[in-house]
C-alpha positions, 0 to 999 in steps of 0.5 A: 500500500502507497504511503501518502504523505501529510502537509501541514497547513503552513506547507500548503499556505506557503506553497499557495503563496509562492505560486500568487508570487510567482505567476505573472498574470496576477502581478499586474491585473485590470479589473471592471466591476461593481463595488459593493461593501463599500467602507471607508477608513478614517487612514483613506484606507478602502475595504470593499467587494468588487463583483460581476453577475457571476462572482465576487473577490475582496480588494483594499485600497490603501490611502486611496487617492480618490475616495469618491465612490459608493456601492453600486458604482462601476470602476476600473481597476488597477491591482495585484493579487494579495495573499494574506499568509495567516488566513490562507486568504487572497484578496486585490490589492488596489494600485489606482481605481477609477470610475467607468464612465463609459459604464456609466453613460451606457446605464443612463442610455439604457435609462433614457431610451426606455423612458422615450420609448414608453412615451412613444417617440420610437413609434413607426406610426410617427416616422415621416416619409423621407421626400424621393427628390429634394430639391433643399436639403440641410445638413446640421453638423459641424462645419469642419471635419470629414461628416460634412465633406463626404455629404457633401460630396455624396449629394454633389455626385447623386444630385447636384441640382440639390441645395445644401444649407449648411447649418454648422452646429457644435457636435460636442462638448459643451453648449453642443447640446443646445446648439444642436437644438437650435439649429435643428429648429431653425432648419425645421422653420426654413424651406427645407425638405429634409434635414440630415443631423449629422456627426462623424465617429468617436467614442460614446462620450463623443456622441454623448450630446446625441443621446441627451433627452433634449436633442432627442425630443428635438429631433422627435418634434420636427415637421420636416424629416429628418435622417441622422447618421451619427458615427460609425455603423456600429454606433447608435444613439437615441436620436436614430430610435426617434429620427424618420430614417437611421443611417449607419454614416454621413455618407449613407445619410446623404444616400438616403436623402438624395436619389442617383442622377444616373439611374434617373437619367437611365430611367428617363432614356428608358421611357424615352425609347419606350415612347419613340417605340410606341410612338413609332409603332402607332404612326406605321400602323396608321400609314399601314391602314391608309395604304390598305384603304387607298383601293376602297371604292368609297374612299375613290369616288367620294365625291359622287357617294357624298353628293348621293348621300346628300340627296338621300338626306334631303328627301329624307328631311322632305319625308320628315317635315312632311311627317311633323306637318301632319303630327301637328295637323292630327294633334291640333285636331285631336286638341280643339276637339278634346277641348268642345268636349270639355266645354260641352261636359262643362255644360252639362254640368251646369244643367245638371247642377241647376236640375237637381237643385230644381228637383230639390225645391219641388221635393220641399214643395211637394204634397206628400212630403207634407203629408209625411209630417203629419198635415192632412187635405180635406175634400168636399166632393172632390174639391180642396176645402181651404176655409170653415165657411166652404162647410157646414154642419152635416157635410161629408168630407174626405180628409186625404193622410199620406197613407189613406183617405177618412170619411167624415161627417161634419158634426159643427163648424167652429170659425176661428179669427185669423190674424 
């Protein structure tokens, strides 16, 4: 059986140690992480976790030239790797600790960019439709440098009947911000029918002054369309969520803004022979049908057809007027004797109006109706008794009722005064 052989913990420590000491890797160690356990001691000295999303290792900082830091920053760090002997421990020994600006910006992109895209300002339902020819094309950049020349350039060879309106902006730096909404406003209020908001490459504290809130909002608010092409193809700022169309340059800005004279030019020759060709084709199809119809009798002898013609048409006016003559004629007739009708029925109605009223009054006058209401005639032989003294007593009259005729002797006659 093998033996093992047993170290002791000061073996293995110091074996530990001399390993740390000797690799040249952990000699001089650069470090980007995120500080948390931050204290700091009344001797500058700093006591803090540096960590990652997967880990974390313990570093010191003795007499820190810069205590300026909190939980939750990120740094860059300048270290070693320390082996602490008693308690078999190692940590980073701290040589010179910043902060990550870069981390820091990119945290405040990330910030802003979703505050804007919650309020909508990268919403396709606003991006405006880039003009397919401007004739007024403004370029807001910094007059000096490479953005302004390769647009330039771009447009005078795409479109050189284009208008370029400089308006020479700060593109970093301080004022840039303000400068770059100022001059974005004041192309947007000129006559202009797109805007190219322009810069060439550069780190992101370079570009800083295209991610701010206010040149964001700028660009977002603008009634003309308007293409950005800030930095290199791999950068992107905000203001390429919010512009009508992101270009990866300057130079594909300008592309993008411009349409090429050439394929206009080749486009124009094209239609140019296609309406020769059509124009060509319509012209000998016209000369072929002549040719065809020379021979036609009735294009040979069109006098003598025309002139046949017009006496065919004169005897059909002959036949025509004649025709309307005896319409009208009928028609008359038809009138004047539809006309005696109406007056004769008119008249008829009259009479018959004066008839019936007529028959009316003697209806009113007429015997029977009077006997209906209950009156009587009386009769002494066979003549109308209208007075008591046409009778005396002991005559037989006849008193005539609506339904039958009474015999009655007179009994006394009674004489009665009439007023």
């Amino acid at each position: 059986m093998e033996e093992r052989i047993y170290l002791t913990v000061t073996a293995l420590n110091k074996y530990i140690e001399k390993k740390f000491v000797l690799d040249p890797y952990l000699s001089e160690i650069y470090i980007r992480g995120e500080i948390s356990n931050f204290k700091l001691h009344s001797n500058n000295n700093i006591y803090f976790s540096i960590k990652d999303e997967n880990t974390r290792i313990n570093a010191v900082w003795f007499g820190a030239k810069n205590l300026e830091f909190k939980d939750g920053d990120t740094v860059l760090i300048k270290s070693k790797i320390n082996f602490y002997f008693p308690r078999g421990e190692h940590n980073l020994l701290v040589v010179d600790m910043k902060k990550d600006k870069i981390g820091e910006l990119y945290q405040k992109f990330l910030e802003l960019k979703e505050k804007l895209e919650n309020e909508g300002l990268f919403s396709l339902i606003y991006k405006k439709e880039i003009p397919r020819f401007s004739q007024n094309i403004a370029v807001v950049t910094a007059k000096t440098g490479a953005a302004i020349q390769d647009i330039k350039k771009t447009i005078q060879r795409r479109f050189p009947i284009a208008n370029i309106n400089i308006y020479s902006t700060l593109v970093q730096g301080e004022n840039s911000v303000q400068d770059i909404v100022e001059n974005i406003n004041l192309a947007d209020s000129e006559d202009n029918d797109v805007i190219i908001l322009a810069r060439g490459g550069g780190s992101i504290e370079d570009l800083w002054s295209f991610n701010t809130e206010e040149v964001a909002r700028a660009v977002f608010k603008c009634n003309t369309p308007i293409i950005t092409g800030v930095g290199h193809e791999t950068d992107t700022t905000l203001v390429d969520f919010v512009s009508d169309r992101r270009a990866s340059t300057p130079t594909a800005a300008a592309e993008i803004a411009t349409p090429n004279i050439i394929d206009i030019k080749n486009r124009l020759n094209f239609n140019y022979d296609k309406l020769n060709n059509n124009i060509n084709f319509l012209v000998q199809n016209y000369k072929n049908r002549v040719l065809k119809n020379s021979n036609n009798p009735y294009l040979k002898n069109y006098a003598t057809i025309y002139i046949n013609y017009k006496k065919k048409i004169s005897l059909l006016e002959k036949e025509l007027t004649r025709g309307l003559t005896t319409i009208v004629k009928d028609k008359k007739t038809h009138f004047y004797l539809s006309k005696n009708k109406f007056i004769n029925i008119k008249i008829l109605e009259n009479y018959k109006e004066n008839f019936s009223k007529k028959i009316e009054k003697l209806e009113a006058n007429s015997p029977i109706n009077i006997l209906k209401k209950g009156y009587s005639i009386s009769f002494l032989e066979n003549k109308k008794i209208t007075s008591v003294e046409e009778v005396k007593a002991n005559d037989n009259v006849a008193i005539r009722l609506i339904d039958g005729i009474l015999e009655c002797e007179v009994n006394k006659v009674f004489k009665e005064g009439v007023k």
